[in-house]
Backbone bond lengths (Angstrom), bond angles and torsions (degrees), N, CA, C in turn:
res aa  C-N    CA-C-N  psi(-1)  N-CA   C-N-CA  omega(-1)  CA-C   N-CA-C  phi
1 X - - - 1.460 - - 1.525 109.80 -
2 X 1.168 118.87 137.94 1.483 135.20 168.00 1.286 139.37 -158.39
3 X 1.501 125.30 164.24 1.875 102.27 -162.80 1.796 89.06 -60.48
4 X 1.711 84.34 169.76 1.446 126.89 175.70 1.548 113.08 -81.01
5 X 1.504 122.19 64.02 1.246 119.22 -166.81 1.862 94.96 -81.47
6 X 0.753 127.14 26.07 1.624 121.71 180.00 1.955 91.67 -109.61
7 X 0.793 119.92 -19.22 1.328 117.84 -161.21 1.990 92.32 -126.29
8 X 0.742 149.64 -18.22 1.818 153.14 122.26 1.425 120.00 -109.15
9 X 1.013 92.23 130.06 1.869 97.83 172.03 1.424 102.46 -84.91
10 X 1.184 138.37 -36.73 1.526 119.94 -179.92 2.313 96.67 -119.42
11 X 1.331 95.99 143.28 1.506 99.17 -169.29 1.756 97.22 -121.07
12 X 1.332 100.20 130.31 1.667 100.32 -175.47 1.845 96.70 -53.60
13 X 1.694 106.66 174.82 1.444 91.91 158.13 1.445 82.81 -178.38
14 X 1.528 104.41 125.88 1.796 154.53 -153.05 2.156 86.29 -86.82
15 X 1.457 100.03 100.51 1.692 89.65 178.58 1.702 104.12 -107.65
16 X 1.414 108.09 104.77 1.783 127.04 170.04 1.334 122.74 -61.96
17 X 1.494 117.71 141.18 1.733 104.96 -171.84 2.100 80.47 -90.10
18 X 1.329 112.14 143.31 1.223 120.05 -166.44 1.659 98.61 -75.42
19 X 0.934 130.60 -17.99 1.607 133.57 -151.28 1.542 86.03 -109.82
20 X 1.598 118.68 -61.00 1.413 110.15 -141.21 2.068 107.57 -84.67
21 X 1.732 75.77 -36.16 1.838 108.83 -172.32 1.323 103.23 77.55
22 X 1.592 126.82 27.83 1.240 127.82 148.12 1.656 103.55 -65.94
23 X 1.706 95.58 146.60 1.989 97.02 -175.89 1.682 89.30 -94.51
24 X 0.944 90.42 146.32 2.010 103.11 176.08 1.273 121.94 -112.35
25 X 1.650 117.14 -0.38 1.205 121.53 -176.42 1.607 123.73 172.89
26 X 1.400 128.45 163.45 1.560 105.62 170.41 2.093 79.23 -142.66
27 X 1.763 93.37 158.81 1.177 110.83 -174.04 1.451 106.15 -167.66
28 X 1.664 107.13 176.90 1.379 103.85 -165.45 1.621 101.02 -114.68
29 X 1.667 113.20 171.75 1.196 103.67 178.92 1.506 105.43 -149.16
30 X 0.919 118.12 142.03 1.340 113.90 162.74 1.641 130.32 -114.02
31 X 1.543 112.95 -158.93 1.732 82.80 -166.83 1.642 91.12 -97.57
32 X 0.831 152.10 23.47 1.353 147.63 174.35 1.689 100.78 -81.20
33 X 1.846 82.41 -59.19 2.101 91.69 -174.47 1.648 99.31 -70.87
34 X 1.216 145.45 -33.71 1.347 145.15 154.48 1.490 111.73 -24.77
35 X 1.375 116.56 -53.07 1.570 109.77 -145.58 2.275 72.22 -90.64
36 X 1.057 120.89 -58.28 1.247 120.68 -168.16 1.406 103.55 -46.44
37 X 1.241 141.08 -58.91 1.457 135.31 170.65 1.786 105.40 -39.88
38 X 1.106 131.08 -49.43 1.479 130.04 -167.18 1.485 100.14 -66.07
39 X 1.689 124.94 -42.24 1.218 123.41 -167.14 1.593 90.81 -88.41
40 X 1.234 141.78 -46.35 1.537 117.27 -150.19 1.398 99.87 -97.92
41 X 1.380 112.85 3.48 1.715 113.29 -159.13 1.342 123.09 13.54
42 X 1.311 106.86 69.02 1.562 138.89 137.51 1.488 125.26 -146.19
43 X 1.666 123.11 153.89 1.106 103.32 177.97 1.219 149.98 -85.26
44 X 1.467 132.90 162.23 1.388 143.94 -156.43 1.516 81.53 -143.49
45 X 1.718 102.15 135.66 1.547 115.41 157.29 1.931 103.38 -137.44
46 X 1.131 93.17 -177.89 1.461 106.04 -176.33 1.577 106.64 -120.59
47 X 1.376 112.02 113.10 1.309 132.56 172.98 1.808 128.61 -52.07
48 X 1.043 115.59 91.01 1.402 121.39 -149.78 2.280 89.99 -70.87
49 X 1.236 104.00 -55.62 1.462 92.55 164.79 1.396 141.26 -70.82
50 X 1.489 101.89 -24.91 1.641 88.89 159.32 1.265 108.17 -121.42
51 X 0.939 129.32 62.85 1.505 141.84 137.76 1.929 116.42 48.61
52 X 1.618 87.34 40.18 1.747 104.60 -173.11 1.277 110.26 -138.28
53 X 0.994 106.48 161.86 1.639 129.30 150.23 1.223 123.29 -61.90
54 X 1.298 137.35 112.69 1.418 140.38 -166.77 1.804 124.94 -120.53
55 X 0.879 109.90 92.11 2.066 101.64 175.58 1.719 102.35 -66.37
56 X 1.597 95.74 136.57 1.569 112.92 177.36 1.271 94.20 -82.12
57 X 1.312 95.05 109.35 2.180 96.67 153.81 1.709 79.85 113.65
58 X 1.436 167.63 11.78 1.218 168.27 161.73 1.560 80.98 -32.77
59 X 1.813 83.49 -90.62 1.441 77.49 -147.95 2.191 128.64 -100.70
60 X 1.843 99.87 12.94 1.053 131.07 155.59 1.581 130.02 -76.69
61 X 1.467 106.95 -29.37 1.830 106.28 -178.73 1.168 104.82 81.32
62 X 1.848 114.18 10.59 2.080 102.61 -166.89 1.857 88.97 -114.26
63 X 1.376 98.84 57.33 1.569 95.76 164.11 1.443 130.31 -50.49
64 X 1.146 135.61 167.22 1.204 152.37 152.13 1.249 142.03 -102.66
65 X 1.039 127.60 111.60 1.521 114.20 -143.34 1.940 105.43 -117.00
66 X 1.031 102.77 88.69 1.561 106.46 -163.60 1.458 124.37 -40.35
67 X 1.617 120.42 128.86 1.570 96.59 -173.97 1.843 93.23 -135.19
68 X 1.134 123.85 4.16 1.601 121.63 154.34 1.550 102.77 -161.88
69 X 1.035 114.47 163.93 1.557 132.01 -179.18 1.690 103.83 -143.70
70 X 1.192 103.14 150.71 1.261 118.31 -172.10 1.435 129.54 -142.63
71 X 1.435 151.55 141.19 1.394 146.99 164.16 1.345 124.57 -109.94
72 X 1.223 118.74 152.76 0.725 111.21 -154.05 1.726 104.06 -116.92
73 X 1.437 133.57 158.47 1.458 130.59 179.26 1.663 127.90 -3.94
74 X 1.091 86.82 -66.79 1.310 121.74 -172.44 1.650 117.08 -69.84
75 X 1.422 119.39 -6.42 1.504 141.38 -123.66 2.045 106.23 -18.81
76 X 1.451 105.64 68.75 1.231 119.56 157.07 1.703 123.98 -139.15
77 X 1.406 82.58 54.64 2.049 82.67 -174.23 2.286 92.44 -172.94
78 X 1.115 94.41 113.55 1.500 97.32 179.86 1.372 108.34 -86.82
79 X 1.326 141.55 172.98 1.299 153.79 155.83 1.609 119.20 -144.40
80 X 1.351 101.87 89.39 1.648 121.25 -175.15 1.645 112.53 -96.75
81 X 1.304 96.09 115.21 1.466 113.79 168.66 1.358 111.73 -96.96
82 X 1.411 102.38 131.50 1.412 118.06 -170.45 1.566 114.57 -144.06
83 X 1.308 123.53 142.08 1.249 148.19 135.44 1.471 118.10 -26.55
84 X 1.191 129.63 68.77 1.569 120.78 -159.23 1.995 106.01 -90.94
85 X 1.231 110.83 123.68 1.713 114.84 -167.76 1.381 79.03 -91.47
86 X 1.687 116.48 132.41 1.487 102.94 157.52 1.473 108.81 82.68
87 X 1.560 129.42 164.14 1.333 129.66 147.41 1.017 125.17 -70.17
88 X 1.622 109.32 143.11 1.542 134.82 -141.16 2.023 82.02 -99.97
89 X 1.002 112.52 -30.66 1.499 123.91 -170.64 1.799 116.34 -73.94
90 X 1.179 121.39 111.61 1.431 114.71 -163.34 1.729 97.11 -60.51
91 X 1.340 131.97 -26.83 1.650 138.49 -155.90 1.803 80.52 -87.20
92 X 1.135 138.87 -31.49 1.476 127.28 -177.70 1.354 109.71 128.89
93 X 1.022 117.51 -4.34 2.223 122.49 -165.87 2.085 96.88 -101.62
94 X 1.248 83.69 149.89 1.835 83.84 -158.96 1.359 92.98 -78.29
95 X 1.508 134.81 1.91 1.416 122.42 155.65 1.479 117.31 -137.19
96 X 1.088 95.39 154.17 1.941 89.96 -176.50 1.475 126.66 -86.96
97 X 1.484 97.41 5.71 1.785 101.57 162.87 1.405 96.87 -109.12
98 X 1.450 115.86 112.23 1.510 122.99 -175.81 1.723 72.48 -145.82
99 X 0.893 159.24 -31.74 1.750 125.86 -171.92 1.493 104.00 -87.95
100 X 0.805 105.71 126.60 1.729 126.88 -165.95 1.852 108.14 -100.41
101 X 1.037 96.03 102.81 1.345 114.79 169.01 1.634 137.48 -64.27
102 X 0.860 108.88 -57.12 1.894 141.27 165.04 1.463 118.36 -134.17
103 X 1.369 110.67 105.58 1.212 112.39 172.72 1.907 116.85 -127.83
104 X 1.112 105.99 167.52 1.442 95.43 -169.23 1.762 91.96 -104.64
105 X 1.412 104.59 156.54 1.312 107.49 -158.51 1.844 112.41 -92.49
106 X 1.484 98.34 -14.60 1.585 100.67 164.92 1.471 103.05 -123.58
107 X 1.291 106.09 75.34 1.686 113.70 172.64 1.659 104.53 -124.84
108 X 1.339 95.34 117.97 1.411 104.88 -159.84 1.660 105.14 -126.99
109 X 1.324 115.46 18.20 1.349 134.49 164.75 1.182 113.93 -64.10
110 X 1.539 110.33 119.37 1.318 140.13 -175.88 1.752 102.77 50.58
111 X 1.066 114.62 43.42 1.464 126.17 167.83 1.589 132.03 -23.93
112 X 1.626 94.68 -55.68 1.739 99.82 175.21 1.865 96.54 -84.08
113 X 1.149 116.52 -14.76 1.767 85.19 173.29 1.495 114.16 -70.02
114 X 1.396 112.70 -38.49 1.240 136.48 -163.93 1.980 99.71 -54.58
115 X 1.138 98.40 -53.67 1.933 113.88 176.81 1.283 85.37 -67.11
116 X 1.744 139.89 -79.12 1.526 114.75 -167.60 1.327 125.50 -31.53
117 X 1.356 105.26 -58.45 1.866 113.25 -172.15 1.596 93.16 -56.17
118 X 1.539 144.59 -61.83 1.163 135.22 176.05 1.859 120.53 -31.22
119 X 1.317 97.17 -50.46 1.545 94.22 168.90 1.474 103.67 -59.37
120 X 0.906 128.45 -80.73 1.918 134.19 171.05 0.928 109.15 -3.06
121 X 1.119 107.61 -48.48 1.919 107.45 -169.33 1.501 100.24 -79.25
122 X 1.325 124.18 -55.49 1.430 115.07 153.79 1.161 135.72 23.83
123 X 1.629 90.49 -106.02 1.056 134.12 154.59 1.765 118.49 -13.31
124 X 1.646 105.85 -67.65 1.792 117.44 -169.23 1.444 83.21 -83.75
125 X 1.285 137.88 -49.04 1.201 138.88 -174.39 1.366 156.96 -103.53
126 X 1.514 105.59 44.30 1.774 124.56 -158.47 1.298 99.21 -21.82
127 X 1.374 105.51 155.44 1.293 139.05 -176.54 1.790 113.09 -121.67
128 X 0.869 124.32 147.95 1.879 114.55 -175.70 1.735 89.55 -112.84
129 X 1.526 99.44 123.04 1.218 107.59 176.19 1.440 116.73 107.17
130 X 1.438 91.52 -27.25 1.641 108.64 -176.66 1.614 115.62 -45.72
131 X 1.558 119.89 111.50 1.651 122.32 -175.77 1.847 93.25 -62.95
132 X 1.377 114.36 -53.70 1.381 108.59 174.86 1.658 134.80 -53.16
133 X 1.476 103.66 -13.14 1.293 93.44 177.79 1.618 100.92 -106.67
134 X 1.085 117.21 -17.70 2.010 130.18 154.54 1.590 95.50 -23.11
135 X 1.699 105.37 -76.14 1.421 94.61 -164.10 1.344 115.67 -67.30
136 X 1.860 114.73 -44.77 1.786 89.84 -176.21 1.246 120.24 -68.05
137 X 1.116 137.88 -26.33 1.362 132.42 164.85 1.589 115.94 -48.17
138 X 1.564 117.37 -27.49 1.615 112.49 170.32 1.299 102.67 -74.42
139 X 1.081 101.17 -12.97 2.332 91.11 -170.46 1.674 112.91 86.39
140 X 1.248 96.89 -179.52 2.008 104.50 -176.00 1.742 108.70 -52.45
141 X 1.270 96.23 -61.76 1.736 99.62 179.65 1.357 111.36 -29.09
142 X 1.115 120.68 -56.19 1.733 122.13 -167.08 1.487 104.72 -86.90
143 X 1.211 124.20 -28.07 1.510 132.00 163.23 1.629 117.75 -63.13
144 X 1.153 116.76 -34.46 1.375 143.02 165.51 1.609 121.98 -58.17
145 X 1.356 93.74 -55.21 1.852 106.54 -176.87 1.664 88.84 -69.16
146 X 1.135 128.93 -85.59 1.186 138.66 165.58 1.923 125.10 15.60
147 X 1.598 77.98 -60.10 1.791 90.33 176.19 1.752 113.16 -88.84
148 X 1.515 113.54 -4.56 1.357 125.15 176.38 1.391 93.99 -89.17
149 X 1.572 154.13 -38.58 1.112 143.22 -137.32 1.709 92.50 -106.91
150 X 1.720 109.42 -34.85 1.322 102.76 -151.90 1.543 83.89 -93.83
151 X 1.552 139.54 -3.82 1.313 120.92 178.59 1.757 92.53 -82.77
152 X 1.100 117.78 -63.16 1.934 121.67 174.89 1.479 105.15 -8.43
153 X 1.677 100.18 -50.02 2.051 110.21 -164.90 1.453 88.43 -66.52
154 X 1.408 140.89 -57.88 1.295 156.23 -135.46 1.841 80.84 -74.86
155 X 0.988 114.29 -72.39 1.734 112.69 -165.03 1.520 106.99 -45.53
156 X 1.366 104.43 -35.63 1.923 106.28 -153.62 1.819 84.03 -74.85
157 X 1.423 106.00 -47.83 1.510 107.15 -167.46 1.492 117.25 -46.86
158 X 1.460 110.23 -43.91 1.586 129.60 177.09 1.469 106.09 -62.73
159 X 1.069 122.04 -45.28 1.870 134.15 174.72 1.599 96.85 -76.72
160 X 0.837 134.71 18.20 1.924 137.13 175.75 1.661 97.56 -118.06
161 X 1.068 115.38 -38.90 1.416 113.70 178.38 1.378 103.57 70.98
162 X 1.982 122.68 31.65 1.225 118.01 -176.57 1.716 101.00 -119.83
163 X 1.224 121.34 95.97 1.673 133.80 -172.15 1.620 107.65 -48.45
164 X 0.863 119.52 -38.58 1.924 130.44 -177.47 1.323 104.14 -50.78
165 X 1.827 104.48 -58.78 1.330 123.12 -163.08 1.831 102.13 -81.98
166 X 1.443 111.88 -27.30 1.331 100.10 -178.74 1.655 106.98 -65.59
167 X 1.302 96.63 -44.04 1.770 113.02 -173.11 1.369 108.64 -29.53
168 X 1.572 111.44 -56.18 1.274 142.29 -174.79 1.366 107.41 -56.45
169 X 1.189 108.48 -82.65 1.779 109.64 -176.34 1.534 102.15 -50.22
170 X 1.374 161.78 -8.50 1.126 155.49 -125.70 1.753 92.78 -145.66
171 X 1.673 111.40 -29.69 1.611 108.78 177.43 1.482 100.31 -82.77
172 X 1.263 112.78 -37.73 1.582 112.87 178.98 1.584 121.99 -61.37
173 X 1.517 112.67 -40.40 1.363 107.01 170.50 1.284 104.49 -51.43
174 X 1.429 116.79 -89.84 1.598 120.60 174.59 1.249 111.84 1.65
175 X 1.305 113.30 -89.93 1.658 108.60 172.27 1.704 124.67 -12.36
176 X 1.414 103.94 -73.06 1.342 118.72 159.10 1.357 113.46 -20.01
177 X 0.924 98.53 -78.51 1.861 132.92 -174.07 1.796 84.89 -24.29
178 X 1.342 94.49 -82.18 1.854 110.04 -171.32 1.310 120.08 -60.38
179 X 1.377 112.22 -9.12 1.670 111.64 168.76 1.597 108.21 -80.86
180 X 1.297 121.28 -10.59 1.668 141.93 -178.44 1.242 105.17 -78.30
181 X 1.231 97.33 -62.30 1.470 122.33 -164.28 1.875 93.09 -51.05
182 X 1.218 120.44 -59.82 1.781 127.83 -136.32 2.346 69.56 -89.83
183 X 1.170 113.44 -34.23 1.731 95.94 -147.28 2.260 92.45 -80.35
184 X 1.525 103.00 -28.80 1.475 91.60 151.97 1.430 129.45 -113.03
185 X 1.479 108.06 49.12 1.796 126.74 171.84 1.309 104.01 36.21
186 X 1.240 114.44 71.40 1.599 113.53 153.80 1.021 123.73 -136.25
187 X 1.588 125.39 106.56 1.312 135.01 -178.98 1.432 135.04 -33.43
188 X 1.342 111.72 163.50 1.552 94.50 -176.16 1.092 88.43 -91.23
189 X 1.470 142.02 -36.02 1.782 109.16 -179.59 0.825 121.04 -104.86
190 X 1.612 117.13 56.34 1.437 123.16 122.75 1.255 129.47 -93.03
191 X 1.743 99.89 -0.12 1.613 107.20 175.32 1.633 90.53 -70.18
192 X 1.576 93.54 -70.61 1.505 92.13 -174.23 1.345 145.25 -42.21
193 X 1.497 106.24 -25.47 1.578 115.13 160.77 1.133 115.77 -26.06
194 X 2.366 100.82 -78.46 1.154 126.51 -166.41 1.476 104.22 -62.95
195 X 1.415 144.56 1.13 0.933 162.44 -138.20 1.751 99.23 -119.95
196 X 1.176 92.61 -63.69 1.609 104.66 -164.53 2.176 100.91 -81.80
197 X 1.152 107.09 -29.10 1.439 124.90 165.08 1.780 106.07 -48.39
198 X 1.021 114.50 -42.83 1.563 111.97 -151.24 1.874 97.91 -107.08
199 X 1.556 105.93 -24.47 1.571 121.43 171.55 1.605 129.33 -81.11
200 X 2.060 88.67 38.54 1.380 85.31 -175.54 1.208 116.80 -106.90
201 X 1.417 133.12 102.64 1.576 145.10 -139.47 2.132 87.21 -103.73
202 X 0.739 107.81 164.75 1.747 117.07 174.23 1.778 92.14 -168.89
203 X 1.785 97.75 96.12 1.695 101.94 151.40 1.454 83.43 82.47
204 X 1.613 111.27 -154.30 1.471 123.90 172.18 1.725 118.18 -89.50
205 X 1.102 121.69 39.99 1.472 115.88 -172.62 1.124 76.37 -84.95
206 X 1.852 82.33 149.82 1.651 120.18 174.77 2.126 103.01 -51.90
207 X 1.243 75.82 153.00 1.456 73.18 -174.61 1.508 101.29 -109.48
208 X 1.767 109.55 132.36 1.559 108.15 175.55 1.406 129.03 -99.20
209 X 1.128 145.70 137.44 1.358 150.24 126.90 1.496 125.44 -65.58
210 X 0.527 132.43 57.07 1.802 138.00 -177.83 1.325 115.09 -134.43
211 X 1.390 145.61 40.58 1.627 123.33 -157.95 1.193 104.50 70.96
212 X 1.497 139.17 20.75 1.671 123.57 156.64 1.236 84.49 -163.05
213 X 1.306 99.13 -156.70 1.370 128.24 -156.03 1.486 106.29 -47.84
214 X 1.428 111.23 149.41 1.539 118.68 170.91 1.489 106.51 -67.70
């Protein structure tokens, strides 16, 4: 089975972050960039303005590294899940629908990605005034002290027996945490990988923390 290139010569195709199932992008394909995605398993689309064949990540390094593909009814509409290295977004944001149109005002879905990609943007895109671009511009050291002071707050808060204030010191580490995370590029799902790696429970076995399993 494969798209219906007799009936479109170029077929949109919907590219999924494989981990999060945030979409990171839409693009076109044809069967040239089709058959090349199947053989190099990564993607290739076809450039509707410049009138080419294009590899994602050529000449950015923000490859895609294919880990299912999909069709759809009709077989004129792809849905590619991918491994995205880097932002999938040529402006720097790990997806290219980042201008937000309608949003609901207590939507708190997938929250800490939402604050990562904000650092990200950061990051490609200083801000004047910006406390977040304060620290990466100080580097690890000051990113470092930072996550030592706000874990200290986190203990005293827990020894206060005051939940508001723990809440608090505990959003600020995090924060911290992800200003680390983005200034030595490591994704959150690669937290979650190593995350989901170590969360492998079978039945009631004891559960480890030691170098394996939780």
């Amino acid at each position: 089975m494969k798209p219906d290139f007799e009936k479109m010569e170029l077929i949109p195709a919907i590219i999924q972050d494989f981990y999060t199932k945030e979409v990171l992008m839409l693009a076109y394909v044809n069967e040239e960039s089709y058959k090349y995605m199947l053989e190099k398993n990564e993607t290739y689309f076809y450039s509707r303005s410049r009138k080419e064949l294009w590899h994602k990540g050529e000449t950015s390094g923000h490859y895609q590294k294919i880990k299912t593909m999909s069709l759809d009814c009709d077989k004129d509409t792809l849905l590619i899940e991918v491994e995205q290295i880097g932002a999938a977004c040529h402006k720097g944001s790990h997806s290219c629908f980042f201008n937000k149109i309608k949003t609901s005002e207590n939507d708190y879905n997938q929250i800490t990605k939402k604050v990562y990609e904000m650092i990200q943007d950061r990051k490609y895109n200083p801000k004047e005034g910006s406390y977040t671009n304060y620290l990466l511009d100080q580097g690890v050291d000051k990113i470092c002290k930072k996550i030592g002071e706000e874990a200290t707050e986190t203990v005293i808060a827990a020894k206060n027996e005051n939940k508001e204030e723990l809440i608090g010191e505990i959003c600020d580490l995090a924060y911290h945490i992800l200003v680390l995370m983005i200034d030595k590029d490591i994704k959150i799902e690669e937290i979650e990988r190593k995350l989901g790696e170590r969360h492998k429970i079978e039945g009631n076995k004891k559960v480890q923390h030691q170098k394996g399993e939780y």
